[in-house]
C-alpha positions in Angstrom: -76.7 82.4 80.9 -75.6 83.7 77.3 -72.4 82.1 75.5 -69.1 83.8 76.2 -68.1 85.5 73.0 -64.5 86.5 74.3 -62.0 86.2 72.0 -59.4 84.4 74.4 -59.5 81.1 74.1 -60.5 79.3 77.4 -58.3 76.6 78.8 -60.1 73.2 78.4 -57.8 70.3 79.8 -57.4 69.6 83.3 -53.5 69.9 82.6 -53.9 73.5 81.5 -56.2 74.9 84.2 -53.4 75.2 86.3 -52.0 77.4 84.3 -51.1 81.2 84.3 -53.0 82.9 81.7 -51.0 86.0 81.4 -47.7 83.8 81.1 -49.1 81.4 77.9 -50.2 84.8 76.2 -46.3 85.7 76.6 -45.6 82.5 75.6 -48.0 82.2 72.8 -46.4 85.8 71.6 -43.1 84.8 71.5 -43.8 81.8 69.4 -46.1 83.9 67.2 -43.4 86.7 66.1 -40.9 83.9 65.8 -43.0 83.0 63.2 -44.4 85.4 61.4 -43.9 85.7 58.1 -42.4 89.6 58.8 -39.8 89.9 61.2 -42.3 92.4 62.5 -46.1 92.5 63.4 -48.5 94.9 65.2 -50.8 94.9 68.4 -53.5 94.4 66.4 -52.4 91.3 64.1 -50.6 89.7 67.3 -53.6 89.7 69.4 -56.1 89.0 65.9 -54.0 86.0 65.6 -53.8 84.9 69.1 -57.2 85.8 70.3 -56.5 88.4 72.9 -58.0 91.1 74.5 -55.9 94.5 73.2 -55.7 95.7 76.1 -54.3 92.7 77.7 -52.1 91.8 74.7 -50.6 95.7 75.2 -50.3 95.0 78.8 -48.2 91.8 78.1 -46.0 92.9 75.1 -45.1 96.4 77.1 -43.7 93.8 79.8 -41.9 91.6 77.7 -40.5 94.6 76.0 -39.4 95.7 79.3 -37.2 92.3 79.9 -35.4 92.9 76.3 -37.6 89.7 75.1 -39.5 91.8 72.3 -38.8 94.9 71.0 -40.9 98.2 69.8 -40.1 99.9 66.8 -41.6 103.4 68.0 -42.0 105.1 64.9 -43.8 101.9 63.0 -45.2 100.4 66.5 -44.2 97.0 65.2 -43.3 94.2 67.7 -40.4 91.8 66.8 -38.2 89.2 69.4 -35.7 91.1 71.2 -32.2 90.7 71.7 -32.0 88.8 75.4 -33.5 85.7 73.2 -30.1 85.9 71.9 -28.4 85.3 75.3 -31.0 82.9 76.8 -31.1 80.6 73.3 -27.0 80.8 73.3 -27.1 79.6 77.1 -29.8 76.7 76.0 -27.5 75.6 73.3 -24.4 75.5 76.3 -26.8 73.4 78.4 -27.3 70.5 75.5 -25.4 67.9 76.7 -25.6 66.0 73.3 -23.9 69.1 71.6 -20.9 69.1 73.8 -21.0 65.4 73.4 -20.9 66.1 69.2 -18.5 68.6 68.7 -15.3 65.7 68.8 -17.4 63.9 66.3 -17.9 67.4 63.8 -14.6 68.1 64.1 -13.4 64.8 62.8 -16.3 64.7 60.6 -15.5 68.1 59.1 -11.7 67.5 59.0 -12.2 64.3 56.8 -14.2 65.3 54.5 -13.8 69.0 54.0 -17.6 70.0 54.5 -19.8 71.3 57.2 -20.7 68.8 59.6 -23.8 69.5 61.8 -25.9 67.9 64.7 -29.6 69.1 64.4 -31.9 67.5 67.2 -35.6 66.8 66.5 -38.4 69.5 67.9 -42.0 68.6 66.5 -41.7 69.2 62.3 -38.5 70.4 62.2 -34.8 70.1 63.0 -33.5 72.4 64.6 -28.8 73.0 64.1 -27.9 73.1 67.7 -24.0 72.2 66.6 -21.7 72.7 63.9 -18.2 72.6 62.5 -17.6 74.4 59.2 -15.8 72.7 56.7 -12.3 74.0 55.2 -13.1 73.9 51.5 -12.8 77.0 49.5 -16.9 76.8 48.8 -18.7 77.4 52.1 -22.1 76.3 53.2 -23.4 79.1 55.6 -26.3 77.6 57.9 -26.6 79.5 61.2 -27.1 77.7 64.2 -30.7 77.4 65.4 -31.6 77.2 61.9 -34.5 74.6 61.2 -34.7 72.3 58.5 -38.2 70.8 57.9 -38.3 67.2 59.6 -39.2 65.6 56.2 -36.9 67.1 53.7 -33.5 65.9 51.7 -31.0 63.6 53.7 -31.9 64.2 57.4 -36.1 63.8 56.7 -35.1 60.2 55.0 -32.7 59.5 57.8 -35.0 60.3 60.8 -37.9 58.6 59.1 -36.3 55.4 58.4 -35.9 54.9 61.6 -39.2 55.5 62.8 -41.7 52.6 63.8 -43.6 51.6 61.1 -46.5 53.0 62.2 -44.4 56.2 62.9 -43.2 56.3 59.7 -46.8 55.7 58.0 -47.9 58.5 59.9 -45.7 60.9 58.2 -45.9 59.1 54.8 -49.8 59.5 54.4 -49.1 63.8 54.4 -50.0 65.3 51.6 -46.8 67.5 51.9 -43.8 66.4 51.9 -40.7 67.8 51.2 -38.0 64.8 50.8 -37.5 66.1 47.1 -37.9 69.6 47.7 -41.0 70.9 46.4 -43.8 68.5 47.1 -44.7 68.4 43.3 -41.4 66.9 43.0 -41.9 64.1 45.3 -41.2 60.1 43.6 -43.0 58.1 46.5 -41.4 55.1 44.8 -38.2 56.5 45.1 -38.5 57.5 48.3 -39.1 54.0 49.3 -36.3 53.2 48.2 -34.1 55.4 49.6 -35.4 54.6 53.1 -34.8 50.9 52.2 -31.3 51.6 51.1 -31.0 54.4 54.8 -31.9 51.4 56.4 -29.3 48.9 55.4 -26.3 51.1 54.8 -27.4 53.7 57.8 -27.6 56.7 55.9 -29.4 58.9 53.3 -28.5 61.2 50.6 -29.8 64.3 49.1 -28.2 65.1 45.7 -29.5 68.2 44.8 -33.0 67.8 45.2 -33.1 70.8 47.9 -30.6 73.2 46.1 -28.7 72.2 43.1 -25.5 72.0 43.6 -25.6 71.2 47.3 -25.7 67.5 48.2 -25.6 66.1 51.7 -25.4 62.9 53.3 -27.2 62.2 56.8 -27.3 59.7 59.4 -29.6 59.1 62.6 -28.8 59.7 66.3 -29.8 57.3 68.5 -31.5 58.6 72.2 -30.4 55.7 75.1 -33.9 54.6 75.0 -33.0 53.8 70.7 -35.4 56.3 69.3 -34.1 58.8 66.9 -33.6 62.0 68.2 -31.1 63.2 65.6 -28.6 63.5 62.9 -25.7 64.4 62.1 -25.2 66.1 58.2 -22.7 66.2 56.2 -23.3 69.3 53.9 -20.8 70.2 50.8 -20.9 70.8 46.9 -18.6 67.3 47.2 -18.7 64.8 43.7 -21.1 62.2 43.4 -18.7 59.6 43.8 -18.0 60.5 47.1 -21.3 59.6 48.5 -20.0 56.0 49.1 -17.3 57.5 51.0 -18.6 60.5 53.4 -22.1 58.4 53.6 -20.2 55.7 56.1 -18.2 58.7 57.8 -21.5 59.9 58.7 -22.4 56.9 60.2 -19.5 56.7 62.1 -19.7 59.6 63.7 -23.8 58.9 64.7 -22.9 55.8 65.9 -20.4 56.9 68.4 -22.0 60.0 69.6 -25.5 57.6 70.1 -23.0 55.5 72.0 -21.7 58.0 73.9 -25.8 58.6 74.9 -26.0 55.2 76.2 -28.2 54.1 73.3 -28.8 50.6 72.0 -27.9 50.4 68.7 -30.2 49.0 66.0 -29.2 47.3 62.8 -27.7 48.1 60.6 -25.4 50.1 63.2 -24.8 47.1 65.6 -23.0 45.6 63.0 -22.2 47.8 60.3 -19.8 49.8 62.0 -16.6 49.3 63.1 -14.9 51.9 65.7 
């Protein structure tokens, strides 16, 4: 017998033999073009990419453009997401318990201190804004719900990560990229030591600018009711510096009870830092 040379990748695990090819292409498809670089891409670099037959890869986008899921630009054949994501990522966002649970929390957050105050929850590298409550100062942040922040950049990546296990947190320390200080060739791994030290006394970090000047933001972690971080809440403004000390424990306050309110077990420095 000669070696396959098909360019779909076979499924190896035990886990993944049961399951339906044609549906992880789709899958696989829709993850792709939410990625892509261009918010459009053709048969051929969708299924160059994924490793797909063209014929099956036509097959499958022709159905998921049939189910409004991905669209067809007819005159450049280019495949981008379609619109019915839209309703099925708004009805997602309805179903998070922890976002109906945040929105008291934003609002007084928001009210207080003038700024947007958001709730992102932790997918793989990133943190993804499943709530908000826009602030009412005359200079407004715009971030769109759904928007994803990369796990280990300004405020929130120093407030997830000092949280962490240690050997968590190693993990993510030993990358080569990281994007705490914005660009990677910016990064002070001294400082940042620091300022996880400090996150993990006072319960929350702070990004003055490194990210975009002019924007600062203070973060704090959300506790899951088994205590592992699957959160924060951000506190996003142009505010002054001398504000931090302020907004910074407002932040807290506001992680702290929505972690309560998900039956979590509060570590230090929240257990006793806080006062509600």
């Amino acid at each position: 017998m000669g070696k396959n040379n098909s360019p779909e990748k076979k499924l190896k695990t035990e886990d993944e033999s049961s399951l339906v090819p044609a549906v992880g292409h789709a899958a696989r498809i829709l993850a792709f073009l939410g990625k892509h670089p261009s918010p459009k891409a053709t048969l051929t670099e969708i299924c160059t990419a994924l490793g797909i037959y063209k014929s099956r890869g036509h097959a499958i986008l022709k159905t998921l453009v049939t189910y409004g899921l991905v669209e067809r630009d007819e005159e450049t054949k280019r495949y981008s997401l379609g619109p019915n994501l839209i309703y099925l990522g708004r009805q997602v966002l309805k179903n998070l318990d922890i976002r109906e649970k945040a929105m008291p929390f934003l609002r007084k957050l928001s009210e207080e201190t003038g700024c947007t105050a958001l709730l992102g929850i932790i997918s793989r590298d990133h943190l993804i804004v499943v709530a908000k409550e826009d602030g009412n100062s005359h200079i407004g942040i715009t971030i769109e719900m759904g928007h994803r922040f990369h796990l280990t950049a300004g405020a929130h990546g120093k407030a997830v990560v000092s949280f962490l296990t240690d050997v968590e947190r190693k993990k993510i320390l030993a990358r080569k990229r990281l994007y705490f200080h914005g660009n990677p060739d910016n990064l002070d791994r001294k400082r940042l030591l620091d300022e996880i030290a400090f996150c993990q006394k006072q319960g929350y970090a702070v990004d003055m600018g490194d990210l975009q000047e002019g924007i600062r933001a203070v973060a704090a972690p959300v506790f899951s009711g088994k205590g592992t971080v699957t959160g924060v809440i951000l506190v996003i403004g142009t505010f002054q510096g001398n504000t931090v000390q302020l907004y910074g424990p407002k932040a807290c306050e506001a992680a702290f009870g929505l972690s309560q309110a998900m039956g979590a077990d509060m570590p230090a420095p929240f257990s006793n830092y806080i006062k509600l």
